[in-house]
N, C-alpha and C positions, 0 to 999 in steps of 0.2 A: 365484273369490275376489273378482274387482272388482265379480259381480254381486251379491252381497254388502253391499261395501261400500259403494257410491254410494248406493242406496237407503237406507241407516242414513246414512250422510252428509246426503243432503238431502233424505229424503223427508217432513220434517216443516214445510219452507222453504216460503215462497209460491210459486205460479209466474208470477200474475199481478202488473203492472206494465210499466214499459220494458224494454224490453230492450238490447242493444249499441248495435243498429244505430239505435234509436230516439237514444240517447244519442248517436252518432258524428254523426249528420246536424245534430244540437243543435248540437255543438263545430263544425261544419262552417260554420253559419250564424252562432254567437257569439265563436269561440276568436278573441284580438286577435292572437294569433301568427301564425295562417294566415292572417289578412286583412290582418297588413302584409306576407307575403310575396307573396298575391295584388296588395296596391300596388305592391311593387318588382316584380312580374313585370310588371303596368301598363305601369309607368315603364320599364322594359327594353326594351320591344316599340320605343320610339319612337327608340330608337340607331341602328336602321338606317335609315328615313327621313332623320333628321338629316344621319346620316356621307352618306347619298346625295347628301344636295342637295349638297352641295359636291362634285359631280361635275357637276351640271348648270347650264344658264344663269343668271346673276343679271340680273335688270335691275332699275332705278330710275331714277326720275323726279323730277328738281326743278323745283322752278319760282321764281322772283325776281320781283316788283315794289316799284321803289324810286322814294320822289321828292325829286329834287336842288334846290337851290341853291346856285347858281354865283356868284364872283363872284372875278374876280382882275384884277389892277392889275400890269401890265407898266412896268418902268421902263427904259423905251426911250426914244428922241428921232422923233418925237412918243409920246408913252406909250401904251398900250393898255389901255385897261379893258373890260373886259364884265362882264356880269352877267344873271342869268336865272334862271329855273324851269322845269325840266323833270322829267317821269316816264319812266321805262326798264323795260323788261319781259323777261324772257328765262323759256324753257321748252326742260330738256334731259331729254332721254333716253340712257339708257347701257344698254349689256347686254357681258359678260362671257362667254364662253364657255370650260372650262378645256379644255387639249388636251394637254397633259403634265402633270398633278400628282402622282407618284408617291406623295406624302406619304396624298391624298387618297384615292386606291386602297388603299392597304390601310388607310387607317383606316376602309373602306368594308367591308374584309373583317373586321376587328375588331370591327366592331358585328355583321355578321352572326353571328358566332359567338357574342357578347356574349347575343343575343338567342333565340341554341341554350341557351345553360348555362342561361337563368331557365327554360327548360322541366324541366332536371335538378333546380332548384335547389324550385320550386313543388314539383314531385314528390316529394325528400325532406321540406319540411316536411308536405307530405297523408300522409308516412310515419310521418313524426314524430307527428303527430296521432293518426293509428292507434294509435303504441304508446302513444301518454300515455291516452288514452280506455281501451283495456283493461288498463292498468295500476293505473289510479287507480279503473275497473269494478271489478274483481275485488279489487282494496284495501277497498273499498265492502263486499263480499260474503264477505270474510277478517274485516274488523273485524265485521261483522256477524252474521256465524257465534261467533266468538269472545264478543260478550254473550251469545246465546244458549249457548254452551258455559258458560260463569260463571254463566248463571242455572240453568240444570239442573245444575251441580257444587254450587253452593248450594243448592239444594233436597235433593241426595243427603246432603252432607255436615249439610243442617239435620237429616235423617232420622237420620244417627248420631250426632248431637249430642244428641237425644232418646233414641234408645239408650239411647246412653251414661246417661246422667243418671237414665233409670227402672231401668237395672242396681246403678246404683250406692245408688241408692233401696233396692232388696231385697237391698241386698249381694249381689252376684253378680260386682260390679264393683268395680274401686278409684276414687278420686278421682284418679288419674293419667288413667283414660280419659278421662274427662270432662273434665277440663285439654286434652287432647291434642285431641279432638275440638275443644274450643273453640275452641281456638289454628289447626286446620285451617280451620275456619268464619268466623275475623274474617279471615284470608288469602285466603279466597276472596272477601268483601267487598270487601275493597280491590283485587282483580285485576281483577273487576265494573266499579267504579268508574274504573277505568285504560282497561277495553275501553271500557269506554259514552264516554269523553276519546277514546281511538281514534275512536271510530265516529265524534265529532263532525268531528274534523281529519280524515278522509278524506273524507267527507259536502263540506267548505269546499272540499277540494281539486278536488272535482268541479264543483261551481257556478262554481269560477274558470274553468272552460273553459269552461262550457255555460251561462254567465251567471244562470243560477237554481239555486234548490232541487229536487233529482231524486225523483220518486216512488219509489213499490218500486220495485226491479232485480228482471228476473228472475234465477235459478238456475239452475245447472246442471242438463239431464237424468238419468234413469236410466241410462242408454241409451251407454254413455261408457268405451270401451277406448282408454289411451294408445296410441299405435303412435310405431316408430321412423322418423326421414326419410326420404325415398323422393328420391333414392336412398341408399339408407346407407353412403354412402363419401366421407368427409373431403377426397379429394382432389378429386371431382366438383363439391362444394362453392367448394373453395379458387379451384379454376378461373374457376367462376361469377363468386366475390368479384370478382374482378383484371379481370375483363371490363367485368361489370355492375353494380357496386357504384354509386351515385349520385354517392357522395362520390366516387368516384373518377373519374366522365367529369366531375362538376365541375371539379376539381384538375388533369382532361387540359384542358376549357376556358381556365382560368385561365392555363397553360403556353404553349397555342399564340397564345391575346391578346398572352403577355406578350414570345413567342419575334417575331409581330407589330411590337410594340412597338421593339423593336430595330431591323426593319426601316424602321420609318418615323420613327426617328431618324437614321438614318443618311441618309434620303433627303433631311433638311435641310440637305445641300452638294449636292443635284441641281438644276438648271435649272429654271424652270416657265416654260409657254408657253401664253399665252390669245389668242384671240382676242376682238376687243375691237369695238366699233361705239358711234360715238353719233351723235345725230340731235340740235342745237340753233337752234333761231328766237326770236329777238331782235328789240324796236323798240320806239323812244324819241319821243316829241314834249314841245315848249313851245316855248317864247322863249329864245331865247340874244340877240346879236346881229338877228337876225332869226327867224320862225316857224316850224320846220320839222318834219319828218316822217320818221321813220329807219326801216327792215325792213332786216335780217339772217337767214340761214338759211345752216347751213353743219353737214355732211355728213360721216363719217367710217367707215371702217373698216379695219381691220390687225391686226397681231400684236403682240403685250406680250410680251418674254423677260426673264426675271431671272433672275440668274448670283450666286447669295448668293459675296464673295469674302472677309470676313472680319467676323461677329459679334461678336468677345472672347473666344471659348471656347464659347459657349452650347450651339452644337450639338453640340462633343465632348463636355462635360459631360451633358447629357440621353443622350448615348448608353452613356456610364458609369454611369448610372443605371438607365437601362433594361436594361444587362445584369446588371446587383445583381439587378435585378430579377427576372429571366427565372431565374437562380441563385435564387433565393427559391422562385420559383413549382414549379421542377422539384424541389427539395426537397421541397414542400408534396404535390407529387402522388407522391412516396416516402412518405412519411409515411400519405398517404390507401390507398396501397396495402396499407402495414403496417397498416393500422390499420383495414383490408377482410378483411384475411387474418388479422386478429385475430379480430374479431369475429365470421366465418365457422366460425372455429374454436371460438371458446367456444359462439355459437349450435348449431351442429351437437352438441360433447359437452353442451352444457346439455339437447339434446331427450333423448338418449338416456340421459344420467341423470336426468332427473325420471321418462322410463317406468319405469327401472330404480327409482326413488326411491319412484313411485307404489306398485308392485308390493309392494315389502319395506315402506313402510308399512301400506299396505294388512294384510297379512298380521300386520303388529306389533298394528291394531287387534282384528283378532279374538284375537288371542292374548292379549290384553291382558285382551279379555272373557273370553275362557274363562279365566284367573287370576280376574278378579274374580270368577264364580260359585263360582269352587272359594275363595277367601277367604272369602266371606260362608257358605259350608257349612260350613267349618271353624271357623268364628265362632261358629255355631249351636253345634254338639259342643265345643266349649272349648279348640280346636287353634291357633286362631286369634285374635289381640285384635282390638281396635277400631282400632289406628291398623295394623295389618297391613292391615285392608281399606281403611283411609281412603290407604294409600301406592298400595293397587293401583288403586283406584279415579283417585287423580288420574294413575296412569300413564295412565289409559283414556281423560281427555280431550286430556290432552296429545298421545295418539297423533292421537284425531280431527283433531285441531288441525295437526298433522306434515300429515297426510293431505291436508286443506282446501286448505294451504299448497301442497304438491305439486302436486296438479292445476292449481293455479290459474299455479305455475311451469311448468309442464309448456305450456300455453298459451299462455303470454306468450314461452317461449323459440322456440317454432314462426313466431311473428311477429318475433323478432326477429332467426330466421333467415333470414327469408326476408327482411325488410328489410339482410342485411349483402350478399344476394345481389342487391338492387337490384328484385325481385319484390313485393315486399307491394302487395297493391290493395285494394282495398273486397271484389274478390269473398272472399281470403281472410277476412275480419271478417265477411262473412255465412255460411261458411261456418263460421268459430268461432259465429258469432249461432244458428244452426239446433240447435246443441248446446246450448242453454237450453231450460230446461223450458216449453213449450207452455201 
């Protein structure tokens, strides 16, 4: 049956042009979606660095040169004035070393994790691309098929419309057919002119990704039996979802940052203890009183403890926050799990009914023809009129059209299965890719 069909499907379609994969590598290199997630995956990477350093030594270096004029008047008996100009100079060094920061420790493990989810997070949107490319592909090649389905409906129906009209010429015919046929024929006009508005809007929606206008698409092969998941059992599936769903180690990242978060709130009533070192040299000359000449150099190192004993509230408040929080996030990854085990499920029955869908269109198309041959026989002998074949006739595109539709569902839902299972790569798109006609 489907070797059959595919052939009468598309064996009149081009095959030359791009193909998927040509078009995916496009959106790969133009889409502004994936390239601000490749930014923020950028920007992510640098959270663990940052949160680091505030685990390791700071040091800094100042330095001073200032120059004075002096001048004061003591009201003593004898009084005492001076006055003078002088310059002073000082160069210090300091460094910091942290030795308890608790707060800083786990905002260290916070970025690392931070810097785990954008690897989740790039990989769903490369998913996401996947499905928008063969969605918007195969939109391309659905709108596409469908002018070419309206222009051969119109050319059939221009064929009975002429019939019609030399029947009616030799009376053989009423002016009803001829009406009817007509009425079939400015209907198909204006369906034409609707698909070819089609073809344009999904034609735009493509260039939105791939920043230009795309040549032919190839088509689908001959060569093309739907088959059911492998393995075909919903719970095998559902399992996967809840493991490896994207969204879903997202949503577990999100949770353990935020279940973090609490912990290094809380740590804002613990103690911090640094060790601390500076190194400062000092000296001044001019005239005061008399000429002089001044060096200083003076040496330090020890410990820094701070014992926070009361801020206002601040740190309770941030820690009532951060557990809103953590309660937000752990809904968020319920939510991501339903909505994994959703999708796993519609994915999963969506493959198995487009094969089923394929199958029984499939079968509706040729039945469809074999009605139109026996209408137009019966048309010949007088058993049948003109709008009998013109009704069966547009069952036969509408089926093609059912048909087109299917497959092209049947496709997209295998990717969308495999993206609720957290699996879709490039190799599955070249593997859909290889099933276009050569």
């Amino acid at each position: 049956m489907l070797a059959f069909a595919i052939p009468f499907l598309f064996a009149a379609l081009p095959a030359a042009g791009e193909d998927l994969m040509d078009i995916y590598r496009e959106a790969q290199r133009n889409d502004p979606v994936l390239a601000s997630a490749r930014a923020s995956w950028l920007a992510t990477q640098e959270r663990a660095p940052q949160a680091k350093s505030a685990l390791l030594p700071n040091v800094s270096l100042s330095a001073t040169a200032n120059a004075n004029d002096l001048y004061s008047n003591s009201r003593s008996s004898p009084p005492v004035i001076s006055s003078g100009n002088y310059q002073d100079y000082g160069l210090t060094i300091s460094a910091a070393q942290p030795i308890y920061r608790y707060q800083n420790v786990v905002a260290y493990d916070q970025a690392k994790r931070a810097v785990e989810q954008a690897d989740f997070t790039l990989a769903s949107a490369q998913q996401d691309l996947i499905i928008r490319v063969t969605v918007v592909y195969f939109d391309v090649l659905l709108a596409q098929f469908n002018v070419e389905l309206a222009v051969a409906q119109k050319a059939a129906v221009s064929e009975q419309l002429a019939q019609a009209k030399r029947n009616f010429e030799v009376g053989v015919a009423t002016i009803t057919d001829t009406n009817e046929a007509q009425a079939n024929y400015d209907q198909i006009v204006a369906q034409e002119i609707s698909a070819r508005n089609d073809l344009d809007n999904r034609l735009a929606a493509l260039r939105a990704i791939i920043g230009r206008a795309p040549r032919d698409l190839k088509r689908l092969g001959a060569n093309f039996d739907p088959t059911p998941p492998e393995p075909n059992s919903l719970d095998a599936w559902l399992d996967r979802a809840l493991k490896e769903n994207l969204s879903v180690r997202i949503a577990q990242y999100s949770f353990d940052i935020a279940t973090l978060e609490v912990d290094r709130q809380r740590a804002g009533h613990l103690p911090t203890l640094d060790l601390v070192g500076s190194l400062r040299a000092g000296s001044a000359n001019g005239s005061l009183s008399a000429d002089y000449d001044f060096h200083s150099r003076n040496a330090a190192i020890g410990l820094a403890l701070n014992l926070p004993i009361y801020q206002g509230g601040y740190v309770t408040s941030k820690i009532r926050e951060a557990v809103a929080l953590q309660d937000a996030a752990r809904d968020a990854l319920d939510l991501a799990r339903r909505n994994a085990l959703f999708n796993a499920q519609v994915g999963y029955t969506g493959v198995n009914s487009s094969v089923a869908s394929v199958r029984a269109v499939a079968q509706a198309v040729q039945s469809s023809e074999v009605a139109l041959q026996s209408n137009k026989l019966g048309q010949e002998v007088g058993v049948r009129t003109n709008l009998d074949v013109l009704n069966v006739q547009q069952t036969v595109f509408t089926q093609r059209r059912n048909l087109a539709q299917a497959y092209f569902n049947y496709l997209i839902n295998q990717l969308r299965l495999r993206a609720a299972v957290g699996t879709l790569n490039e190799q599955d798109l070249e593997a859909l890719n290889r099933r276009l006609a050569n």
